[in-house]
N, C-alpha and C positions, 0 to 999 in steps of 0.2 A: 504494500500500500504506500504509494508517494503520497506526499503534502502537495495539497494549494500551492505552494508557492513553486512546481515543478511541474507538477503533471503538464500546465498545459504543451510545454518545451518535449512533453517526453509522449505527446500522441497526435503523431501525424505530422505531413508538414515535410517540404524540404530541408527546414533545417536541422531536423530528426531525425531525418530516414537511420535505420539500421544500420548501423557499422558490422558490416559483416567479416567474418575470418577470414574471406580471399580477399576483399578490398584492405584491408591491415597487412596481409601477407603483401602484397603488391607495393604497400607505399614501403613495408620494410626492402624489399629487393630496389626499392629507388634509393634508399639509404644507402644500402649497399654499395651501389654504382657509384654515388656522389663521392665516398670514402674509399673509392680506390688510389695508391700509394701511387705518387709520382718517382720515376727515375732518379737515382743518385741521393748524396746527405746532403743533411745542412746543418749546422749549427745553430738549434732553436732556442736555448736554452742560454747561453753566454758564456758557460762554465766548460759544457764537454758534447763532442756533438750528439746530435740527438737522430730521432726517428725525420722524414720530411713531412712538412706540412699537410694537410689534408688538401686536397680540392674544393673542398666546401667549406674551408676558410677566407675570411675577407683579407686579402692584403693587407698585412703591418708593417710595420719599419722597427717599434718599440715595445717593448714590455710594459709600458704603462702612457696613462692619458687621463686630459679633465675634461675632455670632448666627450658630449654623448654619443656621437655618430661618429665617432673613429673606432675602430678592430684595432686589437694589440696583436703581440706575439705570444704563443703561449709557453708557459716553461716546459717543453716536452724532452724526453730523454728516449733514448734507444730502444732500452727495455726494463719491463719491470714494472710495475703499479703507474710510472709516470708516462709511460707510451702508451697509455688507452687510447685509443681512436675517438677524440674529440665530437661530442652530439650535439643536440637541441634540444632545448625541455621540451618539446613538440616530437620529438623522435624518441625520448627516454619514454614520454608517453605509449608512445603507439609500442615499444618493448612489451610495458607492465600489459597494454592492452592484448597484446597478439596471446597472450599466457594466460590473464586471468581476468577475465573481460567481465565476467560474471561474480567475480569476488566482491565482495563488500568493502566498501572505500569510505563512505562518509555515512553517520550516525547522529541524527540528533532529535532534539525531543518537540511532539508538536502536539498539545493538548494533552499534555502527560504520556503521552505513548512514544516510543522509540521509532523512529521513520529513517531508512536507510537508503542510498544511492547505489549501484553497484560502479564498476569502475569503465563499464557501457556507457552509462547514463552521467558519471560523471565525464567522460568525456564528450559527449554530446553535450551537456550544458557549459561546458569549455567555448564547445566551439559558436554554440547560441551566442553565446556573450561577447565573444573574441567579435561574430556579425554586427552586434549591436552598437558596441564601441566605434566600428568603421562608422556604420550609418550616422550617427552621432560625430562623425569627423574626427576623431583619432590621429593624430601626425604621428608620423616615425618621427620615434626616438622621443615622444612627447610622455608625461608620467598622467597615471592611472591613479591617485591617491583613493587610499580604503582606510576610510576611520573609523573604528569601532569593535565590540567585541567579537570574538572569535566563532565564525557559524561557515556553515556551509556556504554562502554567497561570499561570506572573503576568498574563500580558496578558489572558488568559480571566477571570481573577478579579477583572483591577481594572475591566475593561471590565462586566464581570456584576453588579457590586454597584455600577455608576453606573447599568444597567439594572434593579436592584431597588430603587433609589430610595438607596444607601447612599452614605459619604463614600470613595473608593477612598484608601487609608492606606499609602505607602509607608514601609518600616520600614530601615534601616540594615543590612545581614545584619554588621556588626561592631558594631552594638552590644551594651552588654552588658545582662544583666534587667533591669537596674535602669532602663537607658536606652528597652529596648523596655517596659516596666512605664510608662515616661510617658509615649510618645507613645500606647498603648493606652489610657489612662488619659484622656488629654483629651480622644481625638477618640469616645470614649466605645464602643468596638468593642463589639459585638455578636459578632463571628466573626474567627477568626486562623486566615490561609493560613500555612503554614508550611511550610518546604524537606526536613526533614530530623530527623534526632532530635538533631542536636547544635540546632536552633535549638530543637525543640519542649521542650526541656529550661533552654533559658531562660525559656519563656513558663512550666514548672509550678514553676517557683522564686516569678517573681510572682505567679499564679495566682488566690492571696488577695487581692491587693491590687485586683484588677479585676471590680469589685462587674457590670459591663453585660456580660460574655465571656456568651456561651451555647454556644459551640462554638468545636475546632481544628480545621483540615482540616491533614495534613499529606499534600505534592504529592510524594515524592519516599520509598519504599520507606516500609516496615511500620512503626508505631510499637509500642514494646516494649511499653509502659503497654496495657491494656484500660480503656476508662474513657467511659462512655454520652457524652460530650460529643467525645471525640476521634474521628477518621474519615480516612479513607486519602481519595484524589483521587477513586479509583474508588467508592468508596463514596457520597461527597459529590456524584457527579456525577448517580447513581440517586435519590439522594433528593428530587428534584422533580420526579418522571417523575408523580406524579400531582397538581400543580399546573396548572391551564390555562392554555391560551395567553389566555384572555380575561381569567386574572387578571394575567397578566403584566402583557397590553395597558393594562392599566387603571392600573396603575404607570407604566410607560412614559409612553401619556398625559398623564398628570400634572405628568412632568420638564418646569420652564421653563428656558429658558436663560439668567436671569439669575438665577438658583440655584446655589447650591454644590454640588459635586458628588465633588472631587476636594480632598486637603488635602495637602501636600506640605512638610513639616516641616525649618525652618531649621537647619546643622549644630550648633549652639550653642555658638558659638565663645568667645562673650562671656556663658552664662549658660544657661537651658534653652533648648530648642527653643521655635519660634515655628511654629505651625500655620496654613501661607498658605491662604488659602480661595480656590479657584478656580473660575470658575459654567462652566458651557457654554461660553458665550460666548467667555469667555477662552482659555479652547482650543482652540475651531473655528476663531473668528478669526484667533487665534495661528498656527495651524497653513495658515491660506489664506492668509494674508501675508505667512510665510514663505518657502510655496511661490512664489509669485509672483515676491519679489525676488529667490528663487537660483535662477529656472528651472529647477524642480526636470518631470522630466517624469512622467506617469501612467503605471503601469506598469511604467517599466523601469529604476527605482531599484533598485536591492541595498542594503542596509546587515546588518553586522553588530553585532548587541547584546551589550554586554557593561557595558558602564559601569552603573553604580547605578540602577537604574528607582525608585529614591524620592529622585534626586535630577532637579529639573525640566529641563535641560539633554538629560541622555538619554528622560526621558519623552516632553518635547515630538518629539524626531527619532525614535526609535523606537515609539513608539507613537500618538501623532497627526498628524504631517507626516506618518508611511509609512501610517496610515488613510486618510489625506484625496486621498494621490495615491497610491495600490494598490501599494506599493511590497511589495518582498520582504523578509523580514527573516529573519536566519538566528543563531539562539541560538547564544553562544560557549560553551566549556566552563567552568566553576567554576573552573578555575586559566588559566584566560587570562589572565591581567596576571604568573601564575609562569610562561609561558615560549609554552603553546599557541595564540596568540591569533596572533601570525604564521601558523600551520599554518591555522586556521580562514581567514584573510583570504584565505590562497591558493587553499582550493577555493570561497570563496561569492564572491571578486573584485570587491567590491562598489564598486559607483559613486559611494557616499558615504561618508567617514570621519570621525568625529569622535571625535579624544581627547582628554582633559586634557593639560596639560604636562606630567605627569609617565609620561605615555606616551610622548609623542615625547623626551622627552630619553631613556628606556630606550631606546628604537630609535635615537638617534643613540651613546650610548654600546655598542651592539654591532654597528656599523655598523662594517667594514671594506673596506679594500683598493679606497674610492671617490678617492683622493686626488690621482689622476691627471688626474680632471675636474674638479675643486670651482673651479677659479677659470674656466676657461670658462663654466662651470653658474651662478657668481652671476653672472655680467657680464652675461647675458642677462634674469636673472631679476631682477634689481636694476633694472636699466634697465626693463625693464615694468611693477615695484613702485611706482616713481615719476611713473609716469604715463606715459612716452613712448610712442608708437604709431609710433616712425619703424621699425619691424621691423630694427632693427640686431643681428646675428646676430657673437655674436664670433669670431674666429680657431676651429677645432677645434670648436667647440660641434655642428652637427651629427653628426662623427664622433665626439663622446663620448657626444653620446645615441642614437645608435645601439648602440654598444659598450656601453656603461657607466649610463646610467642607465633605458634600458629595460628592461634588469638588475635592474639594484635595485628598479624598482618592482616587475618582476617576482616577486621574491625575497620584497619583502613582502607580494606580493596586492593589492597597486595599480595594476596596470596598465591599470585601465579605470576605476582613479578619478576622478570628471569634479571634486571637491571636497573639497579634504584639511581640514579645520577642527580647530582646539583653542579653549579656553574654558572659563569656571567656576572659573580662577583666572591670572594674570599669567603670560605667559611670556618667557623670555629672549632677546633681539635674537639672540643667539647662536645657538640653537636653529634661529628663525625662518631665518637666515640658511644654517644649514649644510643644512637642506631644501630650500633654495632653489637651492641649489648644484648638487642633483642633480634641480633640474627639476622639485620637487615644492614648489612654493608651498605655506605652509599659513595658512589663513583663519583671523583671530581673529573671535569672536563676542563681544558682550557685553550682560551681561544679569544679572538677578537669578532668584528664585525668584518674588519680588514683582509681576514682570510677564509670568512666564507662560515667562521662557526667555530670549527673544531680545529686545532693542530696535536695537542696536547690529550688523550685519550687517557683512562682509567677501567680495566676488564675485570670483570669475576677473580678471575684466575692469575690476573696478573697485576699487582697496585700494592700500592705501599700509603699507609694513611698519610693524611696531608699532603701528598704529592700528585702531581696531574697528571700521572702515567707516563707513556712512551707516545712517541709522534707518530703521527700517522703515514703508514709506508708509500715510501713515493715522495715524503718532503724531507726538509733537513731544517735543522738548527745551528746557527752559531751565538757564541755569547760574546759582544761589540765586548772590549776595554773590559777584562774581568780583573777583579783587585783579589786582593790575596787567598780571599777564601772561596776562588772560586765564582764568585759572584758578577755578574758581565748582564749589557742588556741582550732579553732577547730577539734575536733574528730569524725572519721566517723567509722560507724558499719553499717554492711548490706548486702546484699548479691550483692552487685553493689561495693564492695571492691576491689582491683585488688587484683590477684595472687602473681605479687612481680618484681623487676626489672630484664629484662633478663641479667645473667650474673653478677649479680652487688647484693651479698648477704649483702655487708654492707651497700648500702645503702637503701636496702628493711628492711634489721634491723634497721634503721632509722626512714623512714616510718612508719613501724608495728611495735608497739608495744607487748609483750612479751601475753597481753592478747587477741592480735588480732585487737585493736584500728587501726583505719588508721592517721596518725597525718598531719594534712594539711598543717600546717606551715601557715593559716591563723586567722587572729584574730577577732573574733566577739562576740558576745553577743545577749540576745535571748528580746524582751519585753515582757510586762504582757499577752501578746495575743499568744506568741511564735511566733513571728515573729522573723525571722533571718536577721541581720544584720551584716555585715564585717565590720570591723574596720582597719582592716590596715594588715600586711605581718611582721612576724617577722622575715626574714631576710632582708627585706626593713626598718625595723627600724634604725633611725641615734640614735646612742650614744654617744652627745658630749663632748666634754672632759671635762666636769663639768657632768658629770654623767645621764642626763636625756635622756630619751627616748622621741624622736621623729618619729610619723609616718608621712610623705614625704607627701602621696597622698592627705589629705585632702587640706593640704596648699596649692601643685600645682594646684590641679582642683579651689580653693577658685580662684587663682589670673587669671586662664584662664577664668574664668565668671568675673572679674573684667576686665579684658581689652583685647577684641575679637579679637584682631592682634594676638596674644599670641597663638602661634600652641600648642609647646611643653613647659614644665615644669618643673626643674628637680632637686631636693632640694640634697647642699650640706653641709657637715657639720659632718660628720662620724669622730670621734676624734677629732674634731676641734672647736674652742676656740666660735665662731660665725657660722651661716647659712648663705649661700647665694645661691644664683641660676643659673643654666645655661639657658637660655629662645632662644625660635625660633621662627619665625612671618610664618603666615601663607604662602604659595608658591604655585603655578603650581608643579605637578609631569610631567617627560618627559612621553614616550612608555614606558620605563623601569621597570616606577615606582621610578626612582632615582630624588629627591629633585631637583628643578630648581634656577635658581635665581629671578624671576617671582614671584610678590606679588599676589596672589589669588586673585579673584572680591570681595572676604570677604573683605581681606584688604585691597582692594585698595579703600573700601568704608568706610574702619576705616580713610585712608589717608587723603580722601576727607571732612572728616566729622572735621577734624582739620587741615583744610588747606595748608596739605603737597599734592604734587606731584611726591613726587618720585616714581616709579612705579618696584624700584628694592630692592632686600635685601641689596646688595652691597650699593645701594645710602644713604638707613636710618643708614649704620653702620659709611659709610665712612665718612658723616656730621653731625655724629650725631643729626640727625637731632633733634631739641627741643621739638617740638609740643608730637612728638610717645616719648622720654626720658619722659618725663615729664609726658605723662598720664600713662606709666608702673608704674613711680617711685611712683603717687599717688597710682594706685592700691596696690603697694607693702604696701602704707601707711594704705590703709583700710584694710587690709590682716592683719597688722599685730597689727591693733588697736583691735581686735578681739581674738588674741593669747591670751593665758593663765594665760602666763609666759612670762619674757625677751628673754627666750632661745627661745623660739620659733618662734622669730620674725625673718624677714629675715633683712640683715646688707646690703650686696652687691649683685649685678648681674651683670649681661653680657648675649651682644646678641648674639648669632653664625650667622656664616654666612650661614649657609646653616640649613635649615629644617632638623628633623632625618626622617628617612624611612626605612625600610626593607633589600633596597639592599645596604645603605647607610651602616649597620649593629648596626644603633642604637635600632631601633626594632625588636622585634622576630616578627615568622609569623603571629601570632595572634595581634601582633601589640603593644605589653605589650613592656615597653620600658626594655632596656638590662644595667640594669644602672652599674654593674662591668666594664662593656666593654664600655660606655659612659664615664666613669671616666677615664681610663686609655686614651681614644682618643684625649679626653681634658685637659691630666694634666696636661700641661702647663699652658694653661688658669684659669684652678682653682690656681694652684702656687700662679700666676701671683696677683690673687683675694686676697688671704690670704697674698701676699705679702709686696701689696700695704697696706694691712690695718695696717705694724708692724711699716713702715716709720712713 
């Protein structure tokens, strides 16, 4: 049974007709042809010669560009994971199609019932859309922006207007006009998908400001406005019912795979967004090499979608890894991270999980009445973290996962999880550790926007806590200027490298290096086993005015596992004589998402466990109260009984009054905290800090 919002797309109708098994077999043997190997080598790569180009690449000269309409070079090698024959998301498609045409692809919920798409019908509503876009006037190489929660129609729309030749634009759904008004604005949209009338009400505030828009679609109920440009889902779906499939084809055709296709917009932490260009290539490849090193299998992946699909982390695993192996994928609901997202896990039980950190710490803070196994559960799970394969099984540890921890995963819909993973920003040993406990290892990833998602990989079988695994075969690593222990930035080579920033050639000469390196502006180091490790952010490095380098994050996470009130953490000291801190106690968020005054059941049970009752942020600052002063000021004490050095001790802090958050604008989407823009909100406060200390 389809929804309303398909069926009409999927009975009758040229633009429907059936995809049958010889007409897929056929466009694959055109693939074929187009992918035939020219005579002699070439040096693709810059390093060491490689395989030759394909045919069905556009002409380059470089490995990188801020041009939407130039084709790069790709980094291809001779042989071995990095010589795959170069495709199209239109031709990886027609792959998953020719195999499993009839498999289940998209899942989501419509008047409480589950309503699926098979991977037929998602392809047919690909190419509905990819029609409609044309009719609507689409320019190559012109962006597609899609704001809003994560449903079936984003996938349809980004996938549709990379088959109509456009840049597929994911958009922030928190940001605010002015924020969606820029990223509209560079990547030069011609058409805005849009969720709802609370988003489509940010786009007619900018409206004026976006000289290229020719149309809105909004995906998700009526919009109140009448207005010849705006258009409901169902509307926008009919309108290229009389466009041909020959002119489609003819677009289609066209796409090379070492062309932009997809732009995927930096959170701007330090400044505006930065628009990654990403061709084909980056994404197919991305997406088979992946699969490769997590033994991911065809078919019979589950995942639930909920995290940001314009941010490249959930793109790459929801929308290109589950294309590339036919996986299932099941839409969460809009307030899934306020409460429903457990509910959803347990009926789609999915095989793969990926959250941020700041998901799994919510799941570990309303985690209860597991405390009876947690030291069985790590003793097992620590010992395999490390490497050992002598199957040493501690005291109890069967009996609690029996009892106790097939429970829990039960509980959260991970009981046929075969890979728990988090990523896309630091998480805390702690965290890592108390999943571990109850037999759910969780895999860090690490990766940029810059190349595509993943470099940095963590498997079952193969990971070492706190470390981001082994790189993905087929790239390489070097570490820029490593200091004594080791430590150097990291550099990325590969063919998961992006194209270059749209618009923005100085600072893709940044980025890229003159030999093609990608420079991540992160800091790590590798162990005797090549396990990857991050070390810290060189531009997040404090350099005090006594000369020494300080990296921020260890310290902050150190003193959030010293004292569990402790939300945020936020090390100051950039030029400055001493360190100190800004700190935030844990709170309720409202609907918004905006910081409440409201102390969390966390800590309101930190409260309780030291005798306070305040039950507000405003009560513990206004009385300072003793009990919370005092057990901060000792964590601060063991935090910094541990430092190095003098400098790296912290001197002062202070509590805000309010949590950071997203729409608070202390955090970017991903949740990474925005510390230029934290400093400046608070610089009174910091003054105030460095002030007190000159009296």
């Amino acid at each position: 049974d389809l929804n309303s919002r398909f069926t009409p797309i999927l009975t009758g109708g040229a633009t429907t007709a059936e995809v049958s098994t010889a007409s897929v077999s056929e466009k694959q043997k055109a693939i074929s042809s187009r992918h035939t190997e020219a005579p002699g080598d070439t040096t693709t790569d810059g390093l060491s010669p490689g395989k030759p180009e394909s045919p069905a690449l556009a002409p380059a000269h470089q490995l990188w560009s801020s041009c939407r309409d130039q084709a790069v070079r790709l980094r291809m090698e001779g042989s071995g994971p990095a010589s795959r024959t170069p495709i199209t998301i239109h031709q990886m498609f027609l792959e998953t199609l020719e195999n499993y045409r009839d498999h289940t692809a998209l899942a989501f919920r419509e008047d409480g019932q589950w309503v699926t798409l098979n991977y037929r019908q998602y392809y047919q509503q690909c190419r509905a859309a990819a029609k409609s876009f044309l009719k609507l006037g689409l320019e190559r190489f012109h962006g597609v922006g899609i704001l809003g929660f994560n449903s079936p129609e984003w996938f349809i729309s980004d996938i549709g207007s990379i088959f109509a030749g456009g840049l597929a634009t994911g958009i922030y759904a928190t940001n605010s006009p002015e924020a969606c008004q820029y990223v509209a604005a560079d990547s030069e949209a011609n058409i805005l998908v849009v969720e709802d009338q609370k988003q489509l009400d940010k786009i007619l505030k900018v409206r004026h400001q976006l000289p290229h828009l020719k149309a809105i679609v909004q995906y998700k109920g009526q919009p109140k406005q009448i207005a010849p440009f705006l258009y409901t889902w169902a509307e926008f779906m009919k309108l290229g019912e009389d466009v041909s499939e020959e002119q489609l084809d003819a677009v289609i055709n066209s796409l090379r795979a070492n062309e932009c296709c997809t732009l995927i917009y930096t959170s701007g932490t330090t400044g505006n967004p930065k628009g990654v260009m990403l061709s084909h290539d980056n994404l197919v490849w991305t997406a088979h090499s992946s699969i490769e090193k997590l033994s991911f299998r065809k078919t019979t992946e589950v995942l639930v979608s909920f995290l940001p699909l314009s941010h490249i982390a959930a793109q790459m695993l929801d929308i290109w890894i589950s294309l590339c192996c036919a996986s299932t994928i099941y839409s969460a609901e809009p307030d899934a991270l306020k409460g429903s997202l457990v509910s959803t896990l347990k009926e789609a039980r999915p095989t793969l999980f990926l959250g941020v950190p700041r998901v799994w710490e919510k799941m570990q803070e309303k985690m209860k009445d597991v405390d009876i196994a947690v030291i069985s559960g790590r003793g097992v799970n620590l010992t395999l973290s490390l490497g050992s394969r002598e199957n040493v099984v501690p005291w109890g540890f069967t009996l609690a996962n029996n009892l106790v921890f097939k429970k829990v995963r039960a509980n959260l819909g991970l009981d046929r999880c075969r890979l728990s993973a988090t990523g896309a920003a630091p998480i805390s040993k702690d965290t890592l550790e108390y999943f571990m406990s109850l037999n759910i290892p969780v895999m860090e990833l690490y990766g940029m926007s810059e190349c595509c998602g993943p470099h940095g990989l963590s498997y079952n079988d193969d990971y070492r806590i706190t470390s981001c695994g082994k790189v993905i075969p087929g790239c390489r690593t070097k570490l820029d200027n490593p200091d004594r222990d080791g430590n150097g930035e990291l550099c990325f080579w590969g063919r998961h490298v992006f194209m270059g920033y749209l618009n923005m050639p100085d600072k893709t000469a940044e980025a890229i290096d003159q030999d093609g390196w990608l420079h991540s502006g992160d800091l790590g180091k590798h162990d005797q086993n090549n396990f990857l490790y991050i070390t810290g952010r060189i531009k997040e490095l404090i350099i005090t005015a006594g000369g020494e380098n300080i990296p921020p994050v260890p310290i902050e996470d150190a003193l959030k596992e010293e004292v569990p009130i402790i939300s945020n953490a936020m090390l100051i000291g950039d030029k400055l004589k001493f360190l100190s801190m800004l700190l935030t106690l844990k709170c309720d968020l409202d609907d918004n998402g905006e910081a409440t005054d409201k102390l969390s059941p966390e800590a309101l049970d930190f409260c309780r466990q030291h005798g306070v009752t305040a039950t507000k942020v405003s009560e513990v600052i206004a009385s300072k109260e003793p009990a919370i002063y005092q057990a901060i000021q000792k964590g601060v004490e063991r935090v910094n009984a541990r430092a190095t050095s003098n400098a790296q001790k912290v001197q002062k802090w202070i509590i805000l009054e309010r949590d950071f958050s997203v729409i608070g604008g202390e955090l970017g989407p991903t949740m990474k905290l925005r510390r230029p823009i934290v400093v400046k909100m608070y610089e009174e406060k910091i003054n105030a800090l460095y002030a007190a200390a000159k009296q």
